[in-house]
VOPATOR-440901 format. One record per residue (C-alpha): x, y, z; chain; residue number from 0. Coordinates in nm, 2 decimals. Each point is the difference from the previous one (the first is absolute). Layout:
SITE/x/y/z/ch/i
SITE/X/Y/Z/A/NUM
...
This chain:
SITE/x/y/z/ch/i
SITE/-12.76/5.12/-3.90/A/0
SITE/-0.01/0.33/-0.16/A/1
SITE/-0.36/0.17/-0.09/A/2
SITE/0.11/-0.04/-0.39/A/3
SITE/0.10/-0.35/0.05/A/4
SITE/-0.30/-0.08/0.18/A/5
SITE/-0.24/0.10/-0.29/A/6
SITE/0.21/-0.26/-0.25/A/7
SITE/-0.17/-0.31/-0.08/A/8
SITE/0.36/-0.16/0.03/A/9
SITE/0.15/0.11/0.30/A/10
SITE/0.35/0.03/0.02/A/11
SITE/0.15/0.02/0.37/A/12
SITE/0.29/0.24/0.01/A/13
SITE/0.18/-0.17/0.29/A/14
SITE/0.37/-0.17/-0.04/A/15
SITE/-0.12/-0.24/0.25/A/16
SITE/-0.23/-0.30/-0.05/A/17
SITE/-0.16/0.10/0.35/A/18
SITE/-0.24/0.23/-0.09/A/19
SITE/-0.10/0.31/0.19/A/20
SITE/-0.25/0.05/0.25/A/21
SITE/-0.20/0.23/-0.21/A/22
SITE/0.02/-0.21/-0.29/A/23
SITE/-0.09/-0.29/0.18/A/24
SITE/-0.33/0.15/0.12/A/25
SITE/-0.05/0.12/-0.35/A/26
SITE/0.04/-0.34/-0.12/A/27
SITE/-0.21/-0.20/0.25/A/28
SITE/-0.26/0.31/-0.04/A/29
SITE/-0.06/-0.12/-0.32/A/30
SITE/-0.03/-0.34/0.10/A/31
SITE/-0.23/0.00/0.24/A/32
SITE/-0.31/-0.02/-0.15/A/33
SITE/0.15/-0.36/-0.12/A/34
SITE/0.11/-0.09/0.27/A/35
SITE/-0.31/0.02/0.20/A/36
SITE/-0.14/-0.24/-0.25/A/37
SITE/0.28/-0.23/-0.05/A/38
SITE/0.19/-0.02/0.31/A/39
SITE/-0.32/-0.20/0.22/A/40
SITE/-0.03/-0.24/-0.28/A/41
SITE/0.39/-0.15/0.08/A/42
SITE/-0.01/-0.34/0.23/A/43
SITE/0.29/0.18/0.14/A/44
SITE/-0.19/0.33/0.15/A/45
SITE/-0.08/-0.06/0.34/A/46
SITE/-0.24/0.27/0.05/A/47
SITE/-0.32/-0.11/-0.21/A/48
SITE/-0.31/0.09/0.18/A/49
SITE/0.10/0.35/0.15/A/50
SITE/0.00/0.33/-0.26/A/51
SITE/0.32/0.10/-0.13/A/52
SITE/0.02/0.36/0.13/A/53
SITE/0.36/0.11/-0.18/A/54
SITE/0.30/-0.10/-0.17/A/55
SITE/0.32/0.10/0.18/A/56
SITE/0.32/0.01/-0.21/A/57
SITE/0.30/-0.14/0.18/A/58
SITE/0.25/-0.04/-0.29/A/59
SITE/-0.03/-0.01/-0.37/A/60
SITE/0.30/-0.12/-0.22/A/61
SITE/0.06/-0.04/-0.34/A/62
SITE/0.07/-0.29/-0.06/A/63
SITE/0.03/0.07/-0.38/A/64
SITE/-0.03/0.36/-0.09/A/65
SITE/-0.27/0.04/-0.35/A/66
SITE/0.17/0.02/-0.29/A/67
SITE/-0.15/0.05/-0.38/A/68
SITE/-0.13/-0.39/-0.06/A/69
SITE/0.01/-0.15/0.38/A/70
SITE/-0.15/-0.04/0.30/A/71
SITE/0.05/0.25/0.33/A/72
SITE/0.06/-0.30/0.27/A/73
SITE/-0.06/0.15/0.36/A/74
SITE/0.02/-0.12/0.34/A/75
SITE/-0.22/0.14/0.29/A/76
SITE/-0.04/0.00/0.36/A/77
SITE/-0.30/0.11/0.08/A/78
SITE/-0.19/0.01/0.30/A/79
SITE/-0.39/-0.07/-0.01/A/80
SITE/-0.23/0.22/0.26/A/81
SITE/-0.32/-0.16/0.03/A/82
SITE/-0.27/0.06/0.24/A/83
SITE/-0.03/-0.25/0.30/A/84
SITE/0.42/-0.03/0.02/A/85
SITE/0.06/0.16/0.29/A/86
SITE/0.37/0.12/0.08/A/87
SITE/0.33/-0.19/-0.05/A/88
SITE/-0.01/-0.35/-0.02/A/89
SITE/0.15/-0.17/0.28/A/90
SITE/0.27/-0.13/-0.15/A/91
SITE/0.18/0.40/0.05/A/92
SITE/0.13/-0.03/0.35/A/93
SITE/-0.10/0.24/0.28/A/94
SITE/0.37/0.14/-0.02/A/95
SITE/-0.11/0.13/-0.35/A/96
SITE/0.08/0.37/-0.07/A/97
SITE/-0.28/0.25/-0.07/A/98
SITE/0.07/-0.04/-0.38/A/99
SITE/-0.01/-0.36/0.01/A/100
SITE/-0.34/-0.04/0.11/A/101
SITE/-0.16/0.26/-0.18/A/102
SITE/0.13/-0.16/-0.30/A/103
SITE/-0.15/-0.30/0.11/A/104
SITE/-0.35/0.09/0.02/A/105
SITE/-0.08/-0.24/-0.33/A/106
SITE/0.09/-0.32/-0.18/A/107
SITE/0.35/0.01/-0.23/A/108
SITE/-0.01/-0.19/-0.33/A/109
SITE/0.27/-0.02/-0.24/A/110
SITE/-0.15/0.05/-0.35/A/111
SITE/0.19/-0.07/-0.34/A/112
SITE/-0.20/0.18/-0.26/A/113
SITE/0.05/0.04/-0.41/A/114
SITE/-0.11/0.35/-0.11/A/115
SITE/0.00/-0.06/-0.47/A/116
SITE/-0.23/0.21/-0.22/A/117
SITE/-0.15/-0.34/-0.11/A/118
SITE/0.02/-0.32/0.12/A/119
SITE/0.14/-0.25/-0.23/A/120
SITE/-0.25/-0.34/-0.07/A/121
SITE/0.23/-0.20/0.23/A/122
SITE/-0.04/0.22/0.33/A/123
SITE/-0.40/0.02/-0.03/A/124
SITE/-0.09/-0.19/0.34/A/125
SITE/0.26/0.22/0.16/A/126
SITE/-0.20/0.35/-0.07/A/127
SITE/-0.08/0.19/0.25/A/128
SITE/-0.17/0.28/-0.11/A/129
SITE/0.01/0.32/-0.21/A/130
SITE/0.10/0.32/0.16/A/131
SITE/-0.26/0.30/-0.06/A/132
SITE/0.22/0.25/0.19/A/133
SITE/0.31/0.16/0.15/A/134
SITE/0.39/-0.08/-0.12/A/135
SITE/-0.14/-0.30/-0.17/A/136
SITE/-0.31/0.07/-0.15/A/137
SITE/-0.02/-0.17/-0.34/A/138
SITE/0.23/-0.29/0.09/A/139
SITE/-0.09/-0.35/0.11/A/140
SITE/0.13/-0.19/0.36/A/141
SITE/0.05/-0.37/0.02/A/142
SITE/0.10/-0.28/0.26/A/143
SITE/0.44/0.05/-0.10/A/144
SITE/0.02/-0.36/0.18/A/145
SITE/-0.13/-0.14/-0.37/A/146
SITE/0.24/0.22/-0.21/A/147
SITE/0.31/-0.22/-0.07/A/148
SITE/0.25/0.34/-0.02/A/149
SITE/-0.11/0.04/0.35/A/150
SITE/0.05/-0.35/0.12/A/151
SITE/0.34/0.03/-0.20/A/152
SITE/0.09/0.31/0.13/A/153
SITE/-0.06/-0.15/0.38/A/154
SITE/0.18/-0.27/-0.08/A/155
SITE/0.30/0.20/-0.12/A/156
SITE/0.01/0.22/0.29/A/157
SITE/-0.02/-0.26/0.21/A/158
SITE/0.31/-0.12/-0.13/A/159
SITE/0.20/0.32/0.00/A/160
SITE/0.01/0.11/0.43/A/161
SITE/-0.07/0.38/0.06/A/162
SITE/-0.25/0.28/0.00/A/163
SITE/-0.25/0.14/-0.26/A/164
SITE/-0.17/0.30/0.20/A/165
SITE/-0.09/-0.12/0.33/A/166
SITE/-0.02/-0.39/-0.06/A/167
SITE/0.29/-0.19/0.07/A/168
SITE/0.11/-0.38/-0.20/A/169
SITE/0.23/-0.25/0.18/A/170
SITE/0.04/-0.38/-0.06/A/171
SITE/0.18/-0.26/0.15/A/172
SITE/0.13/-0.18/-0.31/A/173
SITE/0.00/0.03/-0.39/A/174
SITE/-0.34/0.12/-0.16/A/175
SITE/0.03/-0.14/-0.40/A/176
SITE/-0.15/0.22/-0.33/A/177
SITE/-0.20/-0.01/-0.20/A/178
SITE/-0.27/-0.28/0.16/A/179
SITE/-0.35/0.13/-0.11/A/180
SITE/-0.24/0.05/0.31/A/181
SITE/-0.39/-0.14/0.01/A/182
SITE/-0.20/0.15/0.23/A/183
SITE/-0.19/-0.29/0.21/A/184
SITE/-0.39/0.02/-0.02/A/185
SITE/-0.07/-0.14/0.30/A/186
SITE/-0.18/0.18/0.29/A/187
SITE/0.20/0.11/0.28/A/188
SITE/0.07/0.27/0.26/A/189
SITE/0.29/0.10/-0.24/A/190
SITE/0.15/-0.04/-0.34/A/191
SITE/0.23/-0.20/-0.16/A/192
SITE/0.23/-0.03/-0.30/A/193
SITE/0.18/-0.31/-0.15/A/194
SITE/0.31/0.02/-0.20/A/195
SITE/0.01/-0.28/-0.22/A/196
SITE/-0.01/-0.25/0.24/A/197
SITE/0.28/0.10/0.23/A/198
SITE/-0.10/0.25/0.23/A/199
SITE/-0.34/0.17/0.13/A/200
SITE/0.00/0.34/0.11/A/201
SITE/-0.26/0.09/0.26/A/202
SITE/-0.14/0.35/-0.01/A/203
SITE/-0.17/0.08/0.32/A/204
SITE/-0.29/0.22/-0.03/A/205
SITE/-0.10/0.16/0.35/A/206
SITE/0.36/0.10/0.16/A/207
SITE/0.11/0.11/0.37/A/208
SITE/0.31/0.15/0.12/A/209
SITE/0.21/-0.27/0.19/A/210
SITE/0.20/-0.34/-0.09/A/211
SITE/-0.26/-0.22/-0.22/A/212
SITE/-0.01/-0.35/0.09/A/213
SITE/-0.04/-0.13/-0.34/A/214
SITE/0.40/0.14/-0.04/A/215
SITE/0.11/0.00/0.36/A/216
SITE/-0.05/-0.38/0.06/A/217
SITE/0.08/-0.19/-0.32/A/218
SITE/0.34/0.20/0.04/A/219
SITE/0.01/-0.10/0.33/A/220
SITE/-0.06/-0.35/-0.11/A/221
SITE/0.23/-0.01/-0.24/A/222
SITE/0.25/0.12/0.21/A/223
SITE/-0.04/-0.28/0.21/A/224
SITE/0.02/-0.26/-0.33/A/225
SITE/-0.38/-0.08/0.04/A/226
SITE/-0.06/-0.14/-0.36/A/227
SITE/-0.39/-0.04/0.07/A/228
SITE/-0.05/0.36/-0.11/A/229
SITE/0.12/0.18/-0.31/A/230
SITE/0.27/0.27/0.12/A/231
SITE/-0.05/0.37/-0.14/A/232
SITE/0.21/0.08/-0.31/A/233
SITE/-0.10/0.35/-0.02/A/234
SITE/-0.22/0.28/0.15/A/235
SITE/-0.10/0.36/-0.02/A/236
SITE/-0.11/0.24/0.28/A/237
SITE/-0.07/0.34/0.02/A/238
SITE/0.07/0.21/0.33/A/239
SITE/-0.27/0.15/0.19/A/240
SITE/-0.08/0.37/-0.11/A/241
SITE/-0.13/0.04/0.38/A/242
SITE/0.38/0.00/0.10/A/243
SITE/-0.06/-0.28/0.24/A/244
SITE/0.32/-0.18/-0.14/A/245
SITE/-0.18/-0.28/-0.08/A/246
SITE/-0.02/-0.18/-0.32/A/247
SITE/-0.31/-0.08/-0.21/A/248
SITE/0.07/-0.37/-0.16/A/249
SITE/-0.12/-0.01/-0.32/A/250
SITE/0.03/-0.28/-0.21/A/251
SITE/0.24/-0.36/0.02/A/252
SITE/0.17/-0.17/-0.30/A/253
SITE/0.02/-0.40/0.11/A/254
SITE/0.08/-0.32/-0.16/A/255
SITE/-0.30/-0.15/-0.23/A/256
SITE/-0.08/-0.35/0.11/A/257
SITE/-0.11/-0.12/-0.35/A/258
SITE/-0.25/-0.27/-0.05/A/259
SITE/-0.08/0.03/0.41/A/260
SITE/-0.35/-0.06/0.08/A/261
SITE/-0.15/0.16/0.35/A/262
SITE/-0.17/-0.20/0.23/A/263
SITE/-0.34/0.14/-0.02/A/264
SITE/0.00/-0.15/-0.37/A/265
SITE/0.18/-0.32/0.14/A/266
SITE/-0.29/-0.06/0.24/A/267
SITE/-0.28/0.10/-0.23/A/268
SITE/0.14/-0.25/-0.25/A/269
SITE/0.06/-0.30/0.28/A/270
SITE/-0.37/0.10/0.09/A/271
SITE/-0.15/-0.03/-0.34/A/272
SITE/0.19/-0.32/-0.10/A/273
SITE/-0.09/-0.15/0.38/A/274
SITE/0.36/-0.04/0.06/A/275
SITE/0.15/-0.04/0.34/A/276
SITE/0.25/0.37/0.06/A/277
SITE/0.15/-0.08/0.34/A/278
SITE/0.35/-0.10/-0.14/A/279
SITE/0.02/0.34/-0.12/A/280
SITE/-0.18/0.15/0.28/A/281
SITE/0.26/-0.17/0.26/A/282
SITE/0.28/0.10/-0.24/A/283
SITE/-0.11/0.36/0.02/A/284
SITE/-0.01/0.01/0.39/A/285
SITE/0.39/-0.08/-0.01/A/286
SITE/0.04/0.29/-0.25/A/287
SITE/-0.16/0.23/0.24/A/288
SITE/0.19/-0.16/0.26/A/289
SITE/0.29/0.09/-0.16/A/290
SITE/-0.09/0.37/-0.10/A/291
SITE/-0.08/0.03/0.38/A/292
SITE/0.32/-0.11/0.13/A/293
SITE/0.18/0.23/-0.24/A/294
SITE/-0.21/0.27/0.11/A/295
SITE/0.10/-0.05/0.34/A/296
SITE/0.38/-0.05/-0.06/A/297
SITE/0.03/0.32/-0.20/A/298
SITE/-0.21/0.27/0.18/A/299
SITE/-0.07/0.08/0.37/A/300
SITE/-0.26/-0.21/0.20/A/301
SITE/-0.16/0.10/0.30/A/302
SITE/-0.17/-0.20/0.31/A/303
SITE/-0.42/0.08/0.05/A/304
SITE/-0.05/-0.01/0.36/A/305
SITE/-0.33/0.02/0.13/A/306
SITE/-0.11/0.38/-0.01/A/307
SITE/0.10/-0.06/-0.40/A/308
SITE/-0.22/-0.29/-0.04/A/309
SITE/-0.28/0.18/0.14/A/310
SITE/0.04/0.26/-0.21/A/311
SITE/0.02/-0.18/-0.27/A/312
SITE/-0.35/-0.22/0.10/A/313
SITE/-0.12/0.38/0.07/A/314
SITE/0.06/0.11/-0.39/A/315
SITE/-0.18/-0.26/-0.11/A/316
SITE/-0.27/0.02/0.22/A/317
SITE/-0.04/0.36/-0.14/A/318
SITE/0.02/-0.10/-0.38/A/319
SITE/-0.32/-0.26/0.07/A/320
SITE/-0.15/0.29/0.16/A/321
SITE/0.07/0.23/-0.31/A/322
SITE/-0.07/-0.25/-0.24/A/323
SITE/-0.36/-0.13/0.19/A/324
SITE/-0.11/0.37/-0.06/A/325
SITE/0.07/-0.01/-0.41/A/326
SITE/-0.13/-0.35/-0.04/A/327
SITE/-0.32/-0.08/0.15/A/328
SITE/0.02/-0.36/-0.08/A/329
SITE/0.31/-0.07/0.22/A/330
SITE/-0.20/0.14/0.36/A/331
SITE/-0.17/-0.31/0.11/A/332
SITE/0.38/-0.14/0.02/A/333
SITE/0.19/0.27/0.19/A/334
SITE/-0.06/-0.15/0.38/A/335
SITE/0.14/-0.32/-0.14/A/336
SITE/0.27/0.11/-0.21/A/337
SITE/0.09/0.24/0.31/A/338
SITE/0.06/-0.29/0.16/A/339
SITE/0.35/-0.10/-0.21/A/340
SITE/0.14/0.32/0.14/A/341
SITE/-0.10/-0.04/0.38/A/342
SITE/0.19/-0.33/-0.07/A/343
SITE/0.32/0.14/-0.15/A/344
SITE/0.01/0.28/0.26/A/345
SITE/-0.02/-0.23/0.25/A/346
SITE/0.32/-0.20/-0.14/A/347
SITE/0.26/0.15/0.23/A/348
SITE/-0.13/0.02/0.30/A/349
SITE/0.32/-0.19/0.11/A/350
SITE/0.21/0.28/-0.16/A/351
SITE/0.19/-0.22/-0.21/A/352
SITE/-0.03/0.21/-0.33/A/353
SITE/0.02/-0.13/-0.34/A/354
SITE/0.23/0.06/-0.30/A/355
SITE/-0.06/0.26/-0.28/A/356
SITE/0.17/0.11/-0.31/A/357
SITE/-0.03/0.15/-0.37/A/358
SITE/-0.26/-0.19/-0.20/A/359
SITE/-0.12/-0.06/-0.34/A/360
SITE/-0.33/0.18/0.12/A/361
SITE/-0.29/-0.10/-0.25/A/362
SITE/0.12/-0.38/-0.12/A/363
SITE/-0.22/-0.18/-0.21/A/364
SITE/0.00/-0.20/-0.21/A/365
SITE/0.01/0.25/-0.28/A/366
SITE/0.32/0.11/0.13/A/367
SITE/0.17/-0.30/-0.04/A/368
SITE/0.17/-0.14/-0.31/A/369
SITE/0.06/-0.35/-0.12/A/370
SITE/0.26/-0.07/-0.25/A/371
SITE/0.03/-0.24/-0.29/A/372
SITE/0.22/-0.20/0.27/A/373
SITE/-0.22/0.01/0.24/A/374
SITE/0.15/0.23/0.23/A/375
SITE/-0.24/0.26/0.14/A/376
SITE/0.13/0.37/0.10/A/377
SITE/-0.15/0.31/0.16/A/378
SITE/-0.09/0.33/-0.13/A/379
SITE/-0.15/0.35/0.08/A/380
SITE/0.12/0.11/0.29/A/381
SITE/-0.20/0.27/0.02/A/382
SITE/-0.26/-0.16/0.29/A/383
SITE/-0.34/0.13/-0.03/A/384
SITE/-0.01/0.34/-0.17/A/385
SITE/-0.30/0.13/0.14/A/386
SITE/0.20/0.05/0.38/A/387
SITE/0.26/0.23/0.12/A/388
SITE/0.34/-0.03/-0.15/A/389
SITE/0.11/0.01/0.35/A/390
SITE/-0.22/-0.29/0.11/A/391
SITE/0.07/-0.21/-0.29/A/392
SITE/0.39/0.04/0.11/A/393
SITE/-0.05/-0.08/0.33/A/394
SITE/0.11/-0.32/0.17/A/395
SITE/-0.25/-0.26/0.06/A/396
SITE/-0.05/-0.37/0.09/A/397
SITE/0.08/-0.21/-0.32/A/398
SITE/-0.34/-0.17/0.08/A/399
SITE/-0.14/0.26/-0.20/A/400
SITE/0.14/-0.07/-0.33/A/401
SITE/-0.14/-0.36/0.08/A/402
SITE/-0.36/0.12/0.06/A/403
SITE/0.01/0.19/-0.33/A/404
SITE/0.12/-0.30/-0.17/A/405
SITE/-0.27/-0.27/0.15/A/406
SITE/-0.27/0.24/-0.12/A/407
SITE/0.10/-0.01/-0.32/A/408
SITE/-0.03/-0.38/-0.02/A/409
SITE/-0.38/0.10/0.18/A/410
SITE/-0.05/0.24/-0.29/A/411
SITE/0.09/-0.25/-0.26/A/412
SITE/-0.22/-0.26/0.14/A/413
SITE/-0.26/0.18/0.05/A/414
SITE/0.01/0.18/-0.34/A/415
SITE/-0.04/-0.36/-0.18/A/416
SITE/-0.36/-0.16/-0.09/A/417
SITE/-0.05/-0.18/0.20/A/418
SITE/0.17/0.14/0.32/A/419
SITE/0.31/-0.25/0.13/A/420
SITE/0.08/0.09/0.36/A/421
SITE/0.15/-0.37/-0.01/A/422
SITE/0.25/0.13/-0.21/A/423
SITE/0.07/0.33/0.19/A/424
SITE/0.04/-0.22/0.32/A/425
SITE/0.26/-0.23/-0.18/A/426
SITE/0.15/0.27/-0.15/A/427
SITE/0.01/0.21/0.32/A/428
SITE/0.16/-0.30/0.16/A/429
SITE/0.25/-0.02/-0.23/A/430
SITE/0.14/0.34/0.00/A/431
SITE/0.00/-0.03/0.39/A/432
SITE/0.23/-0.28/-0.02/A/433
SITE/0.26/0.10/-0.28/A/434
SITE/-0.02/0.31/0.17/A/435
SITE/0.10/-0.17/0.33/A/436
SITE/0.26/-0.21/-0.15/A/437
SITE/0.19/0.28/-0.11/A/438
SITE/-0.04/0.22/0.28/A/439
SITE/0.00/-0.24/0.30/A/440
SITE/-0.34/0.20/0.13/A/441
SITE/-0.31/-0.12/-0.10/A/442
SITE/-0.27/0.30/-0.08/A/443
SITE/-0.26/-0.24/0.18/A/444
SITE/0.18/-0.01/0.34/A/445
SITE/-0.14/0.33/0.12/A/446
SITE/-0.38/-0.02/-0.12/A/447
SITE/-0.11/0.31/0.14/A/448
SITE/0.27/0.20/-0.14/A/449
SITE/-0.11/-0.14/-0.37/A/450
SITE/-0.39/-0.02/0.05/A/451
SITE/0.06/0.38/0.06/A/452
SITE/0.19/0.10/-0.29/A/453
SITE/-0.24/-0.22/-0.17/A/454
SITE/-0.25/0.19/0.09/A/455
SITE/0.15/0.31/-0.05/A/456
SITE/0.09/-0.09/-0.41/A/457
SITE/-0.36/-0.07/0.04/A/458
SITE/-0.20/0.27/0.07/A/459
SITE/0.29/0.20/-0.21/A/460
SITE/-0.12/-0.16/-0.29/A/461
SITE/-0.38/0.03/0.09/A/462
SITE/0.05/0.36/-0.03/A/463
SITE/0.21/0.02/-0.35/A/464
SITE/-0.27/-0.21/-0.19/A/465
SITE/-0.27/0.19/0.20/A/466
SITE/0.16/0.30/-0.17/A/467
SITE/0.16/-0.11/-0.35/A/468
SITE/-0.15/-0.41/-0.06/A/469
SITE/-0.35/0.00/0.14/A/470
SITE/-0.07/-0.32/-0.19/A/471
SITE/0.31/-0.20/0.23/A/472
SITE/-0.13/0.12/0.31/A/473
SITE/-0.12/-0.32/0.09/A/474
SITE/0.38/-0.19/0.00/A/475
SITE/0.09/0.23/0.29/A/476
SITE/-0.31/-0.03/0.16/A/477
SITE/0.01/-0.38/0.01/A/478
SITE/0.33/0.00/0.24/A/479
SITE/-0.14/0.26/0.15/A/480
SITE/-0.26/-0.24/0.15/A/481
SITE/0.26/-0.25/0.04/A/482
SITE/0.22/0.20/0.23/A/483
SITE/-0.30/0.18/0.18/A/484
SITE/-0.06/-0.39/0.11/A/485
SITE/-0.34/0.02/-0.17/A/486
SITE/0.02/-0.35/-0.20/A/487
């Protein structure tokens, strides 16, 4: 951005391109900054509340929709947060990184879609984000783009139209139709989505890593293999990674909308409240994991877990109690017993026989799971649990663990009901063991040791997130925690 243009209250960028320059870019996310500091640790989707945001790093910056006389300037950033306490890359950059790739990964990525308007209009109020007091933009107001229907539109067109604009890239795997308005969903998650008039959903996700992205990677996989349970990708965006690692940076993925679906988690609550029995549909969602499984298995490389793997395995988890016990006080008088899950699983194999492992959901619950007006139930959000390693969460594992996940969500809904039905979990529990079973031919209760430990595992995972983020659920967790530390 030139000096003169700089001074303007509307800036005008002078690039051909949509990508907009370095310098620009640093200009523009100069003048941000101050916002951003406020606004960013207030997002359900930031992972970093808690440590000081020390910088804002621009990776790219594209107009989306250059500023004209009476509209909007609709960007879209990359931009990497350094905060004090992140220490290096994260280890989902492998050790085989170049120089360039891991200095650039010294801090969080989030993809931000902001509105830059010299007012906002009544209707875009609870999007504000602030008013900018200096810089390129001083004088002009920033807002959340997600809740500005020309940027939802504009998405949605370019999702239907495959190509470039600047250094994000649009494919799709069949027709994208015009002209469907786009909602932005209010709910709390670790991304964002829109809805286009009932049809498809768009997922934006928020913090982004170089590499193939679950979320994409295995409902195309899936749907490769005809897997019906899960909705198969329409369309995508990515951006390539300006470290030059060739790696892509997934972005965001267009999918079918299962209208008037319900997710379990409301299911239960509802069979809960009205005392109604919920093992028909807890036994019919054990097949439909069943099914995703097999899938899984049938359309992407498996691998065999001898016993140097299962230990290591047993070993990481022994080290996440460890790390865990030293955040939460409350969960230290349990560690000798909970250790005790992992002695067990490490001590599996000792026959060397190894066990099976493959691609999994990686954080099912039943929040991820959807229930038609038919009564069919399918899977969603591949994206396993976004606060590990990109690389972890792709990694094979034993299918037991998408089970584990899923019986402490019937624990959590239980438990989060006045008063507290561990009847019902049990049942339910049950249940999902056997449909799974009956679609699998392998029952998740055969091997005891191997689920008591990713049990315990989910466990003291979720100790730690509503330590952190929900200090007021701490006790669900903590409940199996004394379960599977043999304490009651």
């Amino acid at each position: 951005m030139s000096k003169a243009a700089s001074t303007r209250t509307t800036p005008r960028l002078a690039a051909t391109s949509p990508a907009v320059s370095p310098a620009d870019a640093r200009a523009l996310v100069s003048s941000l900054t101050p916002l951003l500091h406020d606004w960013l640790p207030r997002q359900r989707w930031f992972a970093g509340k808690g440590r000081q945001i020390t910088g804002f790093v621009p990776v790219t910056v594209t107009e989306l929709l250059p500023m004209n006389a009476g509209g909007p300037w609709l960007l879209h950033l990359l931009v990497r947060v350094e905060q004090r306490g992140a220490s290096g890359p994260p280890p989902s950059i492998p050790s085989s990184s170049t120089p360039a790739a891991v200095a650039a990964s010294a801090g969080d990525c989030y993809q931000l879609l902001l509105g830059i308007r010299k007012a906002l209009p009544p209707y875009l109020a609870s999007a504000l984000i602030g008013h900018v007091a200096e810089g390129p933009l001083a004088g002009l107001t920033a807002y959340e783009g997600l809740h500005d229907p020309r940027l939802a539109e504009l998405l949605l067109e370019r999702l239907g139209s495959p190509g470039a604009q600047g250094p994000l890239r649009f494919d799709r795997a069949g027709p994208v139709p015009a002209g469907l308005t786009g909602r932005l969903l209010g709910a709390e998650q670790s991304n964002s989505s829109l809805v286009y008039g009932d049809a498809f959903i768009l997922k934006i996700l928020r913090r982004v890593f170089p590499g193939p992205h679950p979320d994409l990677e295995l409902p195309l996989a899936l749907a490769a293999e005809g897997c019906e349970r899960v909705p198969a990708p329409v369309a995508w965006f990515e951006a390539a990674d300006p470290s030059g690692s060739g790696e892509s940076l997934t972005l965001g993925v267009l999918q079918p909308y299962l209208r008037g679906s319900q997710d379990g988690w409301q299911l239960a609550l509802a069979a809960l409240a009205d005392g109604r029995d919920f093992t028909i549909e807890a036994r019919a969602l054990g097949r439909a994991t069943a099914e995703v499984h097999t899938a899984l298995a049938d359309a992407l490389p498996t691998v065999t877990l001898g016993r140097s793997q299962t230990a290591q395995l047993a070993s990481a988890m022994a080290d996440r109690l460890d790390l865990a016990a030293q955040a939460v006080p409350s969960l230290r008088p349990h560690v000798s017993g909970l250790r005790t899950a992992f002695a067990a699983l490490a001590g599996l194999d000792e026959a060397g026989r190894g066990r099976p492992a493959q691609r999994v959901h990686g954080d099912l619950h039943l929040g991820q799971a959807l229930r038609t007006p038919d009564g069919r139930w399918s899977v969603i959000d591949f994206e396993g649990e976004p606060a590990r390693p990109l690389a972890e969460r792709r990694r094979p594992q034993p299918p037991v663990r998408d089970v584990a996940g899923m019986l402490r969500s019937f624990d959590y809904a239980a438990r989060s009901h006045e008063p507290w039905r561990p009847d019902w979990a049990e049942r339910c529990r049950a249940a999902y063991c056997e449909g799974y079973a009956s679609a699998s031919g392998v029952d998740p209760r055969a091997e005891p040791e191997l689920l008591r430990a990713y049990e315990t595992d989910k466990a003291v995972y979720e100790v730690l997130y509503e330590a952190r983020h929900r200090p007021d659920w701490l006790p669900v967790p903590m409940a199996a925690i004394r379960r599977l530390a043999g304490e009651v």
